[in-house]
C-alpha positions as CSV (number, residue, x, y, z in Angstrom):
1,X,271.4,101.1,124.1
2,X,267.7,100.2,124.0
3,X,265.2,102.2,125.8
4,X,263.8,100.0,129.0
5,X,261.3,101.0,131.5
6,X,261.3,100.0,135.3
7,X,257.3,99.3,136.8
8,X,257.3,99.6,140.4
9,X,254.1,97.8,142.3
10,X,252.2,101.0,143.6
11,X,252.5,102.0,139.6
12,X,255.2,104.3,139.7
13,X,257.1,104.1,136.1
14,X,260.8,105.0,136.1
15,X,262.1,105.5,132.3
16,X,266.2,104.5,131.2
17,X,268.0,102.7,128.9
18,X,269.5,98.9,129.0
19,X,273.0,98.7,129.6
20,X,273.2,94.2,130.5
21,X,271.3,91.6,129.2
22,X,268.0,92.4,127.2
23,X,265.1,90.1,129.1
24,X,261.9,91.2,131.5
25,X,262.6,90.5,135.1
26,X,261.0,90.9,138.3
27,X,262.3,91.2,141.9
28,X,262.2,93.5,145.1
29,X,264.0,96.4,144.5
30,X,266.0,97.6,147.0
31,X,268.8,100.3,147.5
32,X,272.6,100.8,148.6
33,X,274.5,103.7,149.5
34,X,277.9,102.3,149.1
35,X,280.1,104.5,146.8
36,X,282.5,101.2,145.6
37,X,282.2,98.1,145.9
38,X,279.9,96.6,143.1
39,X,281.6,93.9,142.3
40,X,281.3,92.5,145.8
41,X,277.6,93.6,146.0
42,X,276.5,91.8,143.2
43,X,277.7,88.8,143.3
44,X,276.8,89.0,147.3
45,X,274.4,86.3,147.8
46,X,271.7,87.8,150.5
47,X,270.8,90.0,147.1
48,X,269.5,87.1,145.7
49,X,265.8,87.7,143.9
50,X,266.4,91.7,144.4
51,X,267.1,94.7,142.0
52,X,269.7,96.6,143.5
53,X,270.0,100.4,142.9
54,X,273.3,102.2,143.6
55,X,272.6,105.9,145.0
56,X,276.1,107.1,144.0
57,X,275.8,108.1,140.7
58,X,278.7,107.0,138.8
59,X,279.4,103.3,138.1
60,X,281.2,100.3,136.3
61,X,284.1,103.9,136.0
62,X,286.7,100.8,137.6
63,X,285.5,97.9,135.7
64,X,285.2,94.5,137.1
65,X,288.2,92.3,138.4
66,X,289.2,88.6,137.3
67,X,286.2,86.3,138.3
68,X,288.3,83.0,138.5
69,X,288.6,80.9,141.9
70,X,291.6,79.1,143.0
71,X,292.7,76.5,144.5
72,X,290.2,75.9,147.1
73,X,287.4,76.8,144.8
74,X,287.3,80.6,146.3
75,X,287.1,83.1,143.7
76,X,290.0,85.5,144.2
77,X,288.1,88.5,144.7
78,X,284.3,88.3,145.0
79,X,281.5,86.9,147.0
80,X,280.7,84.3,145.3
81,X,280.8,82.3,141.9
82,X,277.8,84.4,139.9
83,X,276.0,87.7,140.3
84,X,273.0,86.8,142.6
85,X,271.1,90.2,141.9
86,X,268.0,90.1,139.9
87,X,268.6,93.3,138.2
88,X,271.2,96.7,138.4
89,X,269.9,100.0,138.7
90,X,272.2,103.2,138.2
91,X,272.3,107.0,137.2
92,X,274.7,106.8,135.6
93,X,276.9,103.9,133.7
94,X,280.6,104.8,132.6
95,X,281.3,102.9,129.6
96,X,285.0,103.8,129.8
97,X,286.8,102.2,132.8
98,X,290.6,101.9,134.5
99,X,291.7,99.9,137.5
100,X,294.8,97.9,137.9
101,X,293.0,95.0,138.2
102,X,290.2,95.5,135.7
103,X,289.7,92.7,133.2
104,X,286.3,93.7,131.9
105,X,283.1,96.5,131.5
106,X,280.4,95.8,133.7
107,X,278.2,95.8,130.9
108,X,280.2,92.9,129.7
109,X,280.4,90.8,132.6
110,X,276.2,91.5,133.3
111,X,275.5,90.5,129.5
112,X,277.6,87.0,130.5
113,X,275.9,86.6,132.9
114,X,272.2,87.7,131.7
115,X,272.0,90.1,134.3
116,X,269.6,92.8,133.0
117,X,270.6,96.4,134.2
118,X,269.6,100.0,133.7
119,X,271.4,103.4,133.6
120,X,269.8,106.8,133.2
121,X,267.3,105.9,136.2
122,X,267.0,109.0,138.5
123,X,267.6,107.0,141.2
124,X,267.5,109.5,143.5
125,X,263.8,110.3,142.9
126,X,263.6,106.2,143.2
127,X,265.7,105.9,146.2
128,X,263.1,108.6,148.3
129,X,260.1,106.6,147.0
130,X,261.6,103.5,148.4
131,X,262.9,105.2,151.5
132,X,258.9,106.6,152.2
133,X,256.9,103.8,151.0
134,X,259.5,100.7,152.1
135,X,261.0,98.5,149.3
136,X,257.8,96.6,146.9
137,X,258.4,94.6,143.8
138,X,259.6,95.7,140.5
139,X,260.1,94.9,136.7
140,X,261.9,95.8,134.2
141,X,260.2,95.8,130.6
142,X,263.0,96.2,127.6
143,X,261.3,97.7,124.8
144,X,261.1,95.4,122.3
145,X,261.4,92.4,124.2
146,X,258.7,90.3,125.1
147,X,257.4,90.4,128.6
148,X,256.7,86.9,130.4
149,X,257.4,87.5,133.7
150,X,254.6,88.0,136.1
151,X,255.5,90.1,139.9
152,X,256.0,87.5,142.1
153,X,256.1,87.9,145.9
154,X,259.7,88.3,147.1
155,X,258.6,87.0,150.9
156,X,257.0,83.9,149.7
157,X,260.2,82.3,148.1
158,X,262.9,80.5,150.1
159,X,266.0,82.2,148.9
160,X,268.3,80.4,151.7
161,X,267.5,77.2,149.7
162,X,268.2,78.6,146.3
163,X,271.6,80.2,147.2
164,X,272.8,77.7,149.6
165,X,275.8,75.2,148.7
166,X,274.3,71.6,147.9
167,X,277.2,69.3,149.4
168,X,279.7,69.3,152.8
169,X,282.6,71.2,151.6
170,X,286.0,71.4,153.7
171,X,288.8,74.3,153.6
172,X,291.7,73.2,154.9
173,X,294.7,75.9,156.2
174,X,298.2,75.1,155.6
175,X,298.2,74.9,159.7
176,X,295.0,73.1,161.5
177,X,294.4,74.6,164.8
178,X,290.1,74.1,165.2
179,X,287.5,72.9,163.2
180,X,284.6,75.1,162.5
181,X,281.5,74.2,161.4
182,X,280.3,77.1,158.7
183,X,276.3,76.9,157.9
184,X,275.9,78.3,154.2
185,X,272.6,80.1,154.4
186,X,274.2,82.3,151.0
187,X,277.5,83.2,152.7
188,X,280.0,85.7,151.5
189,X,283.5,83.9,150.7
190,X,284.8,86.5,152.5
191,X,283.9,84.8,155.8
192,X,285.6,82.1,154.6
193,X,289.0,83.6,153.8
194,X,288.8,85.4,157.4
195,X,288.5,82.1,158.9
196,X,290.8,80.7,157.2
197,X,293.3,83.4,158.0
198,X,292.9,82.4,161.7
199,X,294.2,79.0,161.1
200,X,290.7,77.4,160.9
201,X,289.6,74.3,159.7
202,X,286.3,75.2,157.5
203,X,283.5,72.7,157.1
204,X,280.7,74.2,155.1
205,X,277.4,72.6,155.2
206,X,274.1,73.5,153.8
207,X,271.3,75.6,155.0
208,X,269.3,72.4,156.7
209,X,272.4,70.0,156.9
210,X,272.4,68.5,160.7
211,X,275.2,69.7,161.3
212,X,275.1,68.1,165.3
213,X,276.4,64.9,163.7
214,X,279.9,66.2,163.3
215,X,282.8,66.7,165.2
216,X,283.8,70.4,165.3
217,X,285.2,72.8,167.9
218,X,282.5,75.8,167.0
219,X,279.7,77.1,164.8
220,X,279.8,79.4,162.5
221,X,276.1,80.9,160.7
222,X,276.2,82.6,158.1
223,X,274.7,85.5,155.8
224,X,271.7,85.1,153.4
225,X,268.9,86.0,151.2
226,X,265.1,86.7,152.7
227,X,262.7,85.7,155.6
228,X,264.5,84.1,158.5
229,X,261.1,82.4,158.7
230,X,261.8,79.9,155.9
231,X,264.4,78.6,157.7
232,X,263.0,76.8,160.6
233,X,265.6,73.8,159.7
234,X,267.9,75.2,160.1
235,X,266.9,76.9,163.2
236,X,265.8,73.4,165.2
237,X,269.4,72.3,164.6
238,X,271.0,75.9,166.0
239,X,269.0,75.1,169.1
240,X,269.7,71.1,169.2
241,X,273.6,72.5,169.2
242,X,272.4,74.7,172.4
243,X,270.8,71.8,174.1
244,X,274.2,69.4,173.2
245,X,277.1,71.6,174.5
246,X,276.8,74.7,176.6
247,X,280.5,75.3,176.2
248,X,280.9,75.1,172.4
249,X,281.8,78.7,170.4
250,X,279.3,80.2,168.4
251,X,278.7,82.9,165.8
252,X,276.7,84.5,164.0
253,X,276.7,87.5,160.8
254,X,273.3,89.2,159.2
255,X,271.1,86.2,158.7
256,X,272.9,84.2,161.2
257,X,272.3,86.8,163.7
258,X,268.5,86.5,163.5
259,X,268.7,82.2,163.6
260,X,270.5,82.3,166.1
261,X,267.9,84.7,168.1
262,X,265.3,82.9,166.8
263,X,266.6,79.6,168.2
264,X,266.9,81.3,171.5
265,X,263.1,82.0,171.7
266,X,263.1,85.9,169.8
267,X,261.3,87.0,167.0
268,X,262.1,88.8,164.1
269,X,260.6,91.4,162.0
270,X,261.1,93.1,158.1
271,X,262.7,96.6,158.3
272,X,260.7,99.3,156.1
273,X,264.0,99.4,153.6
274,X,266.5,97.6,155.3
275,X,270.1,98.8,156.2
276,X,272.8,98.3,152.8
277,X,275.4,100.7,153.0
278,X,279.1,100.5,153.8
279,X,278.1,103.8,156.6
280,X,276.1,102.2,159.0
281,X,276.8,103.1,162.4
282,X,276.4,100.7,165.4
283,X,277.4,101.3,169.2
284,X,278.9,98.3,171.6
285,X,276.1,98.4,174.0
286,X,276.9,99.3,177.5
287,X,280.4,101.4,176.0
288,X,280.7,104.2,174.0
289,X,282.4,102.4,171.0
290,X,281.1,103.1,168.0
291,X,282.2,101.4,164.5
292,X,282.0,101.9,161.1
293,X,280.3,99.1,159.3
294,X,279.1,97.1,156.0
295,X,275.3,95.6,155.7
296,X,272.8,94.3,154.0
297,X,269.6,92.9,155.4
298,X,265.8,93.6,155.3
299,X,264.7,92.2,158.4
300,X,266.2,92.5,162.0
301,X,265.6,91.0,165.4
302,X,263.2,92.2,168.4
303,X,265.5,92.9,170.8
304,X,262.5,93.4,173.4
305,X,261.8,89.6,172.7
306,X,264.9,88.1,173.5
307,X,264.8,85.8,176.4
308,X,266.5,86.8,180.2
309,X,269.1,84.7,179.3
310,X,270.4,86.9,176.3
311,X,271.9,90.1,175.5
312,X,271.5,93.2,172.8
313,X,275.4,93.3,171.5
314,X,275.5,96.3,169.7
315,X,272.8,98.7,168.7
316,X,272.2,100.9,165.0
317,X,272.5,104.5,165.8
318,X,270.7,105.7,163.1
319,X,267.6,103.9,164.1
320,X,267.9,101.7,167.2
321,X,267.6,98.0,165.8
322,X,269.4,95.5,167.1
323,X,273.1,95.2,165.4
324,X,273.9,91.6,167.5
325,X,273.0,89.7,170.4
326,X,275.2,87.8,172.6
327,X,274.3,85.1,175.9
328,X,275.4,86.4,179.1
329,X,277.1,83.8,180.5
330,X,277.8,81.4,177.2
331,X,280.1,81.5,174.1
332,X,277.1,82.6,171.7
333,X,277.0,86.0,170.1
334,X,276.1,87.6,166.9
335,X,276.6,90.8,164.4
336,X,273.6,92.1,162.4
337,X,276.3,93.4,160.4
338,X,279.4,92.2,158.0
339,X,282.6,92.2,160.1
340,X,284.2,90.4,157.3
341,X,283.1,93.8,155.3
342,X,284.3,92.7,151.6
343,X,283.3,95.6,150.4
344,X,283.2,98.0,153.3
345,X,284.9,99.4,156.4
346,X,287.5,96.7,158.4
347,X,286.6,98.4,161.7
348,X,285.0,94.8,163.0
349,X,287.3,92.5,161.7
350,X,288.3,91.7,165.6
351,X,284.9,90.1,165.9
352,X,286.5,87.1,164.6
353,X,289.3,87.1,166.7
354,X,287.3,86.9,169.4
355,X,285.8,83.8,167.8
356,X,289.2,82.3,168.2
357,X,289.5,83.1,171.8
358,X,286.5,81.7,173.1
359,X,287.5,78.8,170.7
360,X,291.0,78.3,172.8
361,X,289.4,79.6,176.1
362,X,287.2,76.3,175.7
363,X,290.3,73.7,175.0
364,X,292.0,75.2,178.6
C-alpha cells in the first residue's frame, strides 16, 4: 500500500497508508461510532462531499454484500446505487474477510468505485480533535500522486441537488392501499422498502419538484446531505402543502425533520460534530420512553424557535437537541433521527406505522 497523508484545515497532519483508489480529495471530515454497518454508511447519501472516519477499529473484516438492485430499481441491500462518501478513514483495514453474504474486499469495491480511503489513521487521536475543535475540511494527499484539488467549503455547496433523483419515480406494492408522496432530498432506500412494506404507493420526486400538483394521500420528506438552508424550494412547497390541506399526513426523517420546521417558521443551526452513531439516545418528550437509535446529521433544529402551534417530539439525552417535532393538533411530525435504521437499532420502526394510521384516520 502507498503511503498517504490526511491535512486537516487548522494544519494538523495525520500520516497512513492508501487502501482504495489512489487520487487527492477534499471534503469535511466527519466521524461515526457505529461498530457495523459500513456498507450502509457509505453508500448513505447525507455523507455526500464528507470523509467519514470509523472509531471502531477493525473494518472491511465482513466484506461487502452484492451491490445489484432489483426489480424496482432498489438495490438489495444498500442505501443507494454508489458510495456517496468523499473519502474512508480507518485504524485498521482487514484485508481478509467472511460473511455469508460477502461478494467482495472493501478495498475492491472502493477502488471500483474511485473512492480513496486510508487505514493506519489513529483515529482516535483524530476523532478527539474533531470532537474539541468541531468537524473542518480535510484532504488526502497520496504520495506520489499529483495533488489538484484545492479545500473547498463544505457549507457553500448544495449537496440536496447533487444527490437528489432527477425524474418522478413510482413504487408500486403488489397491494395499493395510499399513495405517498416521497421528497428525495438524498434518501436512504431503506425508507422506501419500509414504505412499501406498509402497502404504500411510493411516488418519489426531486428535492424542488412541486409536488402540490399531485394527487397523493400523504408526504413523505426525506434524509439528506448539508445545509437545510439551500433548500428553500423545497421548503416553500412543504409550506404550500400546509396552506392546501390541514388534514393531509405528513413526515419527516433527519433532513426532513428540519424542512419541515423550517416551513413552520423555526430555524435551524450546525451542531459542533453532529450526531452519527447507531447509540444515540432520544426520550419521547412528555414520557419516559427512551429508544435506541441510528443518525447522521450536522445540523439540528431550535426547538426554542418553533412556533405555538408546534411541538418538540422527542429530545437527545446526551445533549438536549431536538430529536423531532410534531403539530399539536395536525398530522405533521418528524424524527431527527433514522427510524428506518438500515444500519442501526429497529427500536423506531413504529414511527412509520403511525404514518399509516393517521393515513387511514384521515379516509374515516
Amino acid at each position: 500500500m502507498r503511503q498517504a497523508t490526511l491535512l486537516l484545515d487548522d494544519g494538523s497532519r495525520f500520516m497512513g497508508w492508501s487502501f482504495g483508489d489512489e487520487r487527492s480529495v477534499t471534503g469535511e471530515v466527519v466521524f461515526n461510532t457505529a461498530m457495523t454497518g459500513y456498507p450502509e454508511s457509505l453508500t448513505d447519501p447525507s455523507y455526500a462531499g464528507q470523509m467519514l472516519v470509523m472509531t471502531y477499529p477493525l473494518i472491511g473484516n465482513y466484506g461487502v454484500p452484492p451491490t445489484d438492485i432489483n426489480e424496482m430499481g432498489i438495490p438489495h441491500f444498500l442505501e443507494s446505487e454508489k458510495i456517496h462518501v468523499s473519502a474512508f478513514i480507518v485504524a485498521d483495514y482487514s484485508q481478509d474477510y467472511s460473511h455469508w453474504n460477502a461478494r467482495e474486499s472493501l478495498a475492491s469495491w472502493l477502488r471500483r468505485e474511485h473512492i480513496p480511503a486510508l487505514t493506519g489513521i489513529d483515529t482516535r487521536r483524530l476523532t478527539l480533535l474533531l470532537r474539541e475543535r468541531g468537524v473542518m475540511m480535510g484532504k488526502i494527499v497520496i504520495d506520489g500522486i499529483e495533488d489538484n484539488d484545492s479545500m473547498a467549503d463544505y457549507g457553500s455547496i448544495n449537496w440536496v441537488e447533487r444527490v437528489s433523483c432527477k425524474e418522478v419515480i413510482t413504487y408500486q406494492p403488489s397491494s395499493k392501499c395510499k399513495r405517498v408522496v416521497l421528497v428525495d432530498c438524498g434518501m436512504k432506500v431503506n425508507i422506501i422498502r419500509c414504505l412499501l412494506k406498509r402497502n404504500l404507493e411510493v411516488v418519489r420526486v426531486p428535492w424542488d419538484y412541486n409536488f402540490n400538483e399531485l394527487e397523493f394521500d400523504g408526504l413523505f420528506l426525506a434524509n439528506g446531505p448539508g445545509d437545510p438552508e439551500h433548500c428553500e424550494k423545497t421548503v416553500g412547497h412543504i409550506r404550500q402543502f400546509m396552506q392546501t390541506d390541514e388534514t393531509k399526513p405528513c413526515m419527516g426523517i433527519c433532513l426532513g425533520n428540519q424542512l419541515l420546521a423550517k416551513a413552520a417558521g423555526a430555524s435551524t443551526y450546525k451542531l459542533k460534530y453532529g450526531h452519527r452513531s447507531h447509540n444515540q439516545p432520544v426520550r419521547q418528550v412528555g414520557t419516559n420512553r427512551c429508544f435506541i437509535t441510528s443518525q447522521n446529521h450536522g445540523y439540528a433544529v431550535d426547538a426554542a424557535t418553533l412556533p405555538l402551534d408546534w411541538e418538540p417530539l422527542f429530545v437527545n439525552m446526551n445533549d438536549g437537541t431536538n430529536e423531532g417535532i410534531r403539530h399539536k393538533s395536525r398530522p405533521w411530525m418528524s424524527a431527527q433521527f433514522h427510524p428506518e435504521a438500515c444500519s442501526g437499532p429497529v427500536d423506531t420502526e413504529f414511527l412509520f406505522d403511525e404514518f399509516v394510521e393517521m393515513l387511514n384516520v384521515r379516509t374515516v
